[in-house]
Each structure stands twice: as C-alpha cells, then as structure tokens.
MARKE-138944 format. One line per 10 residues: number of its first residue (from 1); their letters; for each residue x, y, z of C-alpha. Coordinates in steps of 0.05 Angstrom, whole numbers, plus 5000, padded with zeros to 4 digits. Last residue first. Layout:
% residues N
NUM	a	X Y Z  ...;
***
This chain:
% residues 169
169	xxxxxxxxxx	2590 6414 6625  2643 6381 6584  2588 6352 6537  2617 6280 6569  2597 6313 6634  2532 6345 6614  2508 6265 6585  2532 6232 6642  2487 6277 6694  2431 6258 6649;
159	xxxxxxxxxx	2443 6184 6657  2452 6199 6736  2383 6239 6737  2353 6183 6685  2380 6123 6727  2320 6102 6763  2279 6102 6699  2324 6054 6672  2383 6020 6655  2425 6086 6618;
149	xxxxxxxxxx	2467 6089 6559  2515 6132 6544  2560 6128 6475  2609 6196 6462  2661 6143 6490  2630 6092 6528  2593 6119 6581  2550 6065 6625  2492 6087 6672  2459 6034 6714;
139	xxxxxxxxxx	2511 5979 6714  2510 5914 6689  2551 5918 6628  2532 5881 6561  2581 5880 6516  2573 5904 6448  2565 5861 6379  2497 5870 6364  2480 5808 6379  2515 5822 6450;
129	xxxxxxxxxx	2472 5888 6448  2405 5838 6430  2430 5793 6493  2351 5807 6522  2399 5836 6582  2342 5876 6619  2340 5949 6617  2399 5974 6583  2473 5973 6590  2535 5992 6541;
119	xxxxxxxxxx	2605 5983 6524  2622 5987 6456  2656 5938 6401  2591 5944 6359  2548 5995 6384  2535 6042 6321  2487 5978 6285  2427 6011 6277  2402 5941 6317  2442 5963 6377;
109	xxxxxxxxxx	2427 6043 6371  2350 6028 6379  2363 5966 6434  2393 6021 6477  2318 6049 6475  2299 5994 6525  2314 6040 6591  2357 6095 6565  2392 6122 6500  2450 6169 6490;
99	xxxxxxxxxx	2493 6189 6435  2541 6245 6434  2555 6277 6367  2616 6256 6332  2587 6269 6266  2594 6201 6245  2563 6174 6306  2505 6217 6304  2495 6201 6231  2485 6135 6248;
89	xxxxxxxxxx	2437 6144 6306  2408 6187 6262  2399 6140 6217  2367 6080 6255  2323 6133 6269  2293 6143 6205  2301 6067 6184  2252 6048 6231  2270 5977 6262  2270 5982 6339;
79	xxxxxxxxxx	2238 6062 6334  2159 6037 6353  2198 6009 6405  2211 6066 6444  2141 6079 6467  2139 6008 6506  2196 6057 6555  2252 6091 6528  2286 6167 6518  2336 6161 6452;
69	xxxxxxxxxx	2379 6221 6469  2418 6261 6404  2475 6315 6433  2505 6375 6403  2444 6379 6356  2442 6424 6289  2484 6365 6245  2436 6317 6272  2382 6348 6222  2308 6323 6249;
59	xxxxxxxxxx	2259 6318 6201  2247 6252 6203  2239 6239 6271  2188 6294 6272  2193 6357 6300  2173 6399 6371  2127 6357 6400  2090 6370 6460  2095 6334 6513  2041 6301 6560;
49	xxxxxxxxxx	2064 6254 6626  2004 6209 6634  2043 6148 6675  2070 6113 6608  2080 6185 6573  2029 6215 6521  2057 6253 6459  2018 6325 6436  2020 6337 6369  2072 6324 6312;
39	xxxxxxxxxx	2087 6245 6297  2141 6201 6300  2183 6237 6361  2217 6292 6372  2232 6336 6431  2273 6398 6422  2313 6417 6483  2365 6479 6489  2405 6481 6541  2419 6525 6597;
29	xxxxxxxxxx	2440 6480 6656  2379 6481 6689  2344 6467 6621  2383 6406 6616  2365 6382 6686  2289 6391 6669  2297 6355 6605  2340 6288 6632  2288 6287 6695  2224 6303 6645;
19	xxxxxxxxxx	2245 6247 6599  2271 6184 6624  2220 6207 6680  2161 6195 6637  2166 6131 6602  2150 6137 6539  2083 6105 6532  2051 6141 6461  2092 6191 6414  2159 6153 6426;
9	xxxxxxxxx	2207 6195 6453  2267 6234 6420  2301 6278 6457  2349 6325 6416  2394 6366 6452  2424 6442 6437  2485 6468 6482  2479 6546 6486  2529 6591 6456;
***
C-alpha cells in the first residue's frame, strides 16, 4: 500500500521549494500527497509557485496520513497560534505519525507544545524551541525520533530524504 503525506502550506508565501522538492521526491517514491492549507483554491508560493489545495486544515484526519509536514516560509505563520493545527501536530504525536516541519514552521510544533525534551532546528534560533522546551541544534536537517525538522529552503531535498528514511523507505 502506498505511503500517504500531508503537506500543509500556508495559502499565501510558502516558500516554494519546501514544497515542490519534498512533493516531487515523494511522488518519485510512490506516495500519495494531499496539500492543505487554511483555505480551498489555488495557494500562491513566495517566488509564484501555485498549488492547488486538496483540504482544509480543518478537515484533515491524521489518522489517514502516515506522515504530517508543516512546509514554511511568511505563509507558515498564519499556523503560529491556530488551534487547528496546533492539533494535528498533537494528534500526530499521539498517533505515532511522523512529524516534520521546515524553515519557520518548526515554531508551529514548538508553541503546540509536541517538542519539549526534543531535538530540533529551524531557520534562525528566535529561542521560541528553547521556550518551548527543545534544544536548539544547528544543523540543517535534525531527526529526533518520528520529529524532523529542517533549516531551510536549502535543506528541503535532505529534509525530504529524512522523512522516507524514518518512513523506512
């Protein structure tokens, strides 16, 4: 059976790459991609990337997913504080899902509160994972259990990459 991932970008300025690279090298491998994000339509990347979206934050079930990806970029902040994704993230975790966010979106899973005693890395060191109770690891792609997080753009291939391995792909 095919591997499902969610990639959730935010429906204006996600950053392109953290998005296409990660999709593109899914796809390769045979899995299934749904994109989400907070609205249905047609999302616009930083650089002009368009994607279509597939479901709404909200309406996403975790349980269906074998992996949930926060992609970030300015987009990604529009998720900081919404109680929708703060619950996925959540759920993730308690279904043992792998969890992965890139670029800024690390700060998503930090204030939902699932990185506490983890490992992780993000785009600049604003210490909101050390708030959060995680330790901030410069490095561009960090795996920390069923946890990856990725620095930035340059790291979505290698982020990706993370992601198949820890699905034992």
């Amino acid at each position: 059976m095919a591997k499902h991932v969610a990639m959730i970008i935010g429906f204006k300025a996600f950053r392109d790459e953290e998005y296409s690279v990660p999709k593109e090298l899914f796809q390769k491998n045979r899995f299934r991609v749904t994109t989400v994000s907070s609205s249905l339509g047609t999302a616009k990347g930083k650089t002009g990337l368009l994607a279509d979206i597939d479901l709404t934050l909200d309406q996403l079930q975790v349980k269906d997913y074998d992996a949930i990806l926060f992609v970030g970029g300015s987009g990604c902040e529009e998720y900081f504080d919404s109680a929708d994704a703060h619950w996925v993230a959540t759920e993730a975790i308690r279904l043992k899902k792998v969890l992965g966010a890139i670029c800024a979106a690390p700060e998503i899973l930090a204030r939902a509160g699932v990185l506490k005693g983890k490992r992780a890395t993000m785009y600049y060191d604003n210490n909101s994972l050390s708030k959060a109770g995680a330790t901030f690891v410069d490095k561009s792609v960090e795996s920390d259990g069923r946890i990856i997080t990725g620095r930035d753009a340059d790291a979505s291939h290698a982020w990706a990459e993370a992601v198949l391995k820890t699905l034992g792909c």
